[in-house]
C-alpha positions as CSV (number, residue, x, y, z in Angstrom):
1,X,29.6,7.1,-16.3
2,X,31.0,7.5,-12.5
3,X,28.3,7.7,-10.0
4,X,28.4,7.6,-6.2
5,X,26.1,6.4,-4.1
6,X,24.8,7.1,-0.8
7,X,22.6,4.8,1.4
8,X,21.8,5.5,5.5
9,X,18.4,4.6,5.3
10,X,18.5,2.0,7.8
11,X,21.1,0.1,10.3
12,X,23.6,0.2,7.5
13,X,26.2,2.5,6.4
14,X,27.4,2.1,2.7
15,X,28.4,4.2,0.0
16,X,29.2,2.8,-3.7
17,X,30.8,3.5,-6.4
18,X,29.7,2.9,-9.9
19,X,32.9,3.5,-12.5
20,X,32.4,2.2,-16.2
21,X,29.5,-0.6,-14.9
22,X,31.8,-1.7,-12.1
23,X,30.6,-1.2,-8.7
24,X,32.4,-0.5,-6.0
25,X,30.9,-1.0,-2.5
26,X,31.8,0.2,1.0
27,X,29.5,-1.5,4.1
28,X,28.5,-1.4,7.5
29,X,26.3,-2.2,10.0
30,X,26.6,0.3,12.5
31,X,23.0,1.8,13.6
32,X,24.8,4.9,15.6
33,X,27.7,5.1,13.3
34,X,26.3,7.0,10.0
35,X,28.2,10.6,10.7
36,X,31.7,9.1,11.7
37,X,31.8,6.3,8.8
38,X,30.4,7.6,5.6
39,X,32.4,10.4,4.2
40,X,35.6,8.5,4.8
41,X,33.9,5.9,3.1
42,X,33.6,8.3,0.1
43,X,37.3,9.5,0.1
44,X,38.4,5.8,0.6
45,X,36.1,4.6,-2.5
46,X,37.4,7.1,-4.7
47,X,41.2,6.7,-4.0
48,X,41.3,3.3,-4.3
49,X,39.9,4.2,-8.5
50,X,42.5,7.5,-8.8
51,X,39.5,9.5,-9.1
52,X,38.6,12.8,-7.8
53,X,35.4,14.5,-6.3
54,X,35.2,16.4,-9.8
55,X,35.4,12.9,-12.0
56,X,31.7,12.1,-10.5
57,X,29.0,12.7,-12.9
58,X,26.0,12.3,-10.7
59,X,25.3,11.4,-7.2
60,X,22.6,9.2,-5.5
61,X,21.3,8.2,-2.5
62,X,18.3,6.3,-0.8
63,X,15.8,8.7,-0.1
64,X,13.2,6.9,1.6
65,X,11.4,5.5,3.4
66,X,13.4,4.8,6.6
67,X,14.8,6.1,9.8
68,X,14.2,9.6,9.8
69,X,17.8,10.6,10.9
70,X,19.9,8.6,8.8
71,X,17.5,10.0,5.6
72,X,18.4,13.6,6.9
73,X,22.2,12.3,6.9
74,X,22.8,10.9,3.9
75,X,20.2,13.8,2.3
76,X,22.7,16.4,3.9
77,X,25.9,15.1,2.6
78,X,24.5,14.3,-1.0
79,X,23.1,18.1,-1.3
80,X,26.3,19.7,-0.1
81,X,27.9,17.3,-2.7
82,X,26.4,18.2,-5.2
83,X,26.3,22.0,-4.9
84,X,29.9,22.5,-4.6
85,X,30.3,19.9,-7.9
86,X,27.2,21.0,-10.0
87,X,26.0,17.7,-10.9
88,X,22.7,16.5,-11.1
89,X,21.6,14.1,-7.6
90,X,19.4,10.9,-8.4
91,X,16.9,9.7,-5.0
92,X,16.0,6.1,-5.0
93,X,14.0,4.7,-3.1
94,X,14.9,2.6,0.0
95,X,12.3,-0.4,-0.8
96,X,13.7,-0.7,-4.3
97,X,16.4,-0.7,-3.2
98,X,16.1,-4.0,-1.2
99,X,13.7,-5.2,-3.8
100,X,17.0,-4.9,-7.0
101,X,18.9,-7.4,-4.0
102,X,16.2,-10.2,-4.1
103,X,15.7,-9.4,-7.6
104,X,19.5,-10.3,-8.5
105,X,19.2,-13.3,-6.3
106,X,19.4,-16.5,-8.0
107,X,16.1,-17.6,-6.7
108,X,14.2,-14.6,-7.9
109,X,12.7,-15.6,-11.0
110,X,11.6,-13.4,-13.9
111,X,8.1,-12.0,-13.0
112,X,8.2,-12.7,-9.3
113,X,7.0,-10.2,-7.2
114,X,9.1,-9.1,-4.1
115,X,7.0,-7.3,-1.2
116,X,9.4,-5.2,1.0
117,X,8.2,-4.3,4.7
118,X,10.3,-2.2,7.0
119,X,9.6,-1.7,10.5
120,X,8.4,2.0,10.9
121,X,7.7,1.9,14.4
122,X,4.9,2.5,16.6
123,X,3.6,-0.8,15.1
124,X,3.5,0.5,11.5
125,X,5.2,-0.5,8.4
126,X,6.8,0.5,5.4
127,X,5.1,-1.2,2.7
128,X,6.0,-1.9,-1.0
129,X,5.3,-4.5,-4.0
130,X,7.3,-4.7,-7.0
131,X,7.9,-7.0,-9.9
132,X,10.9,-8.6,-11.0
133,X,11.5,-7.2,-15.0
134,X,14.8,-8.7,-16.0
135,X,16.9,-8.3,-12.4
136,X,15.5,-4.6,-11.9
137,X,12.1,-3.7,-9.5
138,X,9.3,-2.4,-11.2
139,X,7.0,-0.8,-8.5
140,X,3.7,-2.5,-9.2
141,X,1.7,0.1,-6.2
142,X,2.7,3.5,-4.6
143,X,5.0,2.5,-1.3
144,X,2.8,3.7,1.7
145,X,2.9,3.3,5.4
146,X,0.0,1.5,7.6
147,X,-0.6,-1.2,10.1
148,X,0.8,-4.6,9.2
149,X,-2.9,-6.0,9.6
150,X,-3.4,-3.6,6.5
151,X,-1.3,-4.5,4.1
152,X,-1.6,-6.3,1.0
153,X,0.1,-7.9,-2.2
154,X,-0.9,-5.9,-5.6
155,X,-1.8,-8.0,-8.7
156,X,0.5,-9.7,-11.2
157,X,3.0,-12.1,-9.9
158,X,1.7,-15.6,-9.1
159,X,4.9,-16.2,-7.0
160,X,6.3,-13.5,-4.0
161,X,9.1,-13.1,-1.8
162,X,9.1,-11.0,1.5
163,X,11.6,-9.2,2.7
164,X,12.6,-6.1,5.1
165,X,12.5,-5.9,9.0
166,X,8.8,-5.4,8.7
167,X,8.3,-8.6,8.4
168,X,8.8,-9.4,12.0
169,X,5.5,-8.3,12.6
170,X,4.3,-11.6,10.4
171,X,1.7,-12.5,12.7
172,X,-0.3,-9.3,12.3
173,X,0.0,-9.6,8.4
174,X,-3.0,-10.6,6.6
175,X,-3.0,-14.6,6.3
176,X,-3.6,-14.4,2.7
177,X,-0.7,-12.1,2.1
178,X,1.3,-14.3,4.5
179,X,0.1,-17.4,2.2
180,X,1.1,-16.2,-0.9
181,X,4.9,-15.4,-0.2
182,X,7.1,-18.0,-0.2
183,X,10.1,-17.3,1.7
184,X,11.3,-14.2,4.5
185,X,14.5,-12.5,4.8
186,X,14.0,-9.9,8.0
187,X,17.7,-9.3,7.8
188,X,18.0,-7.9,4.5
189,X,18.8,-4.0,4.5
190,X,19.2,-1.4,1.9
191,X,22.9,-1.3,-0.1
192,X,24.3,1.0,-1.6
193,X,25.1,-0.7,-4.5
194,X,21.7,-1.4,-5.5
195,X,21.0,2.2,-5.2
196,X,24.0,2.7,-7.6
197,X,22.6,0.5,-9.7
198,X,19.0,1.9,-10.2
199,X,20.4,4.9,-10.3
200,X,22.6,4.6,-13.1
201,X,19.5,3.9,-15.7
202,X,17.6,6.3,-13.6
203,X,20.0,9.2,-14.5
204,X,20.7,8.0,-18.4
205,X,16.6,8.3,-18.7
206,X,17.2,11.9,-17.1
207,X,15.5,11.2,-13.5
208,X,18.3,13.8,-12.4
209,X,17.7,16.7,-10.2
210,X,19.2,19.6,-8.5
211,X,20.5,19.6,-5.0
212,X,17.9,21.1,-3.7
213,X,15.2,19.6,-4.9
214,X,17.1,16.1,-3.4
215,X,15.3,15.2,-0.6
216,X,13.7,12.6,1.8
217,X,10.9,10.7,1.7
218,X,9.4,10.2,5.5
219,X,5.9,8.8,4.4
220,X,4.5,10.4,7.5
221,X,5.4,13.2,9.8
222,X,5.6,12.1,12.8
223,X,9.2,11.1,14.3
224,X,9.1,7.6,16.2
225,X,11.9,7.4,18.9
226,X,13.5,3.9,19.8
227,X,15.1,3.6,23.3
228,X,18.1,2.0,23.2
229,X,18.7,-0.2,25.7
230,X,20.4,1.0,28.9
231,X,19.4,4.6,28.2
């Protein structure tokens, strides 16, 4: 299988290539930089293997939840991808996404649960709980948005991890979530070569789909603007 994947979902730029189980990876942290860095990104991922546009097999990309432009970015350049190729386009989400990185950690156990919070602004998060099942996220709830004070951990795993930007807003989390996870990484952001990586299994159980019907996943509707400092 050769599979490329997309992810813009957040302050970082990567695309990744997945040739034969081998995974490729392109990465940046640029939050204004999505547009100039990710196609050449692309053409520099598949020179490097010999390959051509028409060697892929599928395309992917992190659909969701995150920051509304990026989504529409990496949504736009996935879709006119894979209309001009004819090849099916696999959406992954953003959370699991972050959740496949803690679960291939080391200190992710089997059966640990991993509760991802991004920051969705106007003092909401992203919210998601899944379960570590041999390295790969199981979503153990459906991923909503709400107040931090309104989250919680679903049932299962006796041990958690937290991770995301959301998690900055620790102090308005519920003490007994808080309690029950053992250690925080804010910094963490989606890759993607987790999203190739869900995706490949994804697409051999047929989770496929047109171009068109590839598209984002806000969680809400309303746009939250961030002023950037100076501006």
């Amino acid at each position: 299988m050769t599979l490329l994947a997309l992810d813009t979902s957040s302050e970082g730029c990567s695309a990744a290539l997945l040739v034969n189980g081998q995974v490729y990876e392109r990465f940046e942290l640029a939050p204004r930089g999505h547009t100039r860095l990710l196609m050449p990104m692309v053409r520099e991922l598949l020179a490097e293997q010999g390959l051509a546009p028409s060697d892929l097999d599928a395309l992917a990309f992190a659909c969701g939840p995150g920051s509304f432009t990026g989504l529409r970015i990496a949504t736009g350049v996935v879709q006119g991808l894979a209309f001009g190729l004819e090849v099916p386009v696999v959406p992954v989400s953003s959370l699991a996404a972050v959740a496949a990185e803690v679960c291939d950690a080391q200190h992710c156990s089997e059966g640990d649960g991993v509760a991802v919070a991004f920051d969705a602004r106007m003092g909401e998060v992203y919210w998601g709980c899944f379960r570590n099942n041999h390295g790969r996220p199981v979503a153990l709830a459906e991923e909503r948005v709400c107040a931090p004070e309104m989250v919680t951990l679903a049932e299962g795993p006796a041990r958690w991890h937290g991770v995301g930007s959301g998690w900055g807003y620790q102090e308005q989390i519920p003490g007994g979530v808080t309690a029950a996870v053992e250690g925080v990484d804010t910094a963490l952001v989606p890759r993607a070569r987790y999203v190739a990586l869900l995706a490949a299994s994804d697409f051999l159980d047929g989770k496929g789909v047109p171009a068109a019907k590839a598209q984002p996943v806000y969680l809400r509707n309303t746009v939250a603007w961030q002023k950037l400092p100076g501006r």
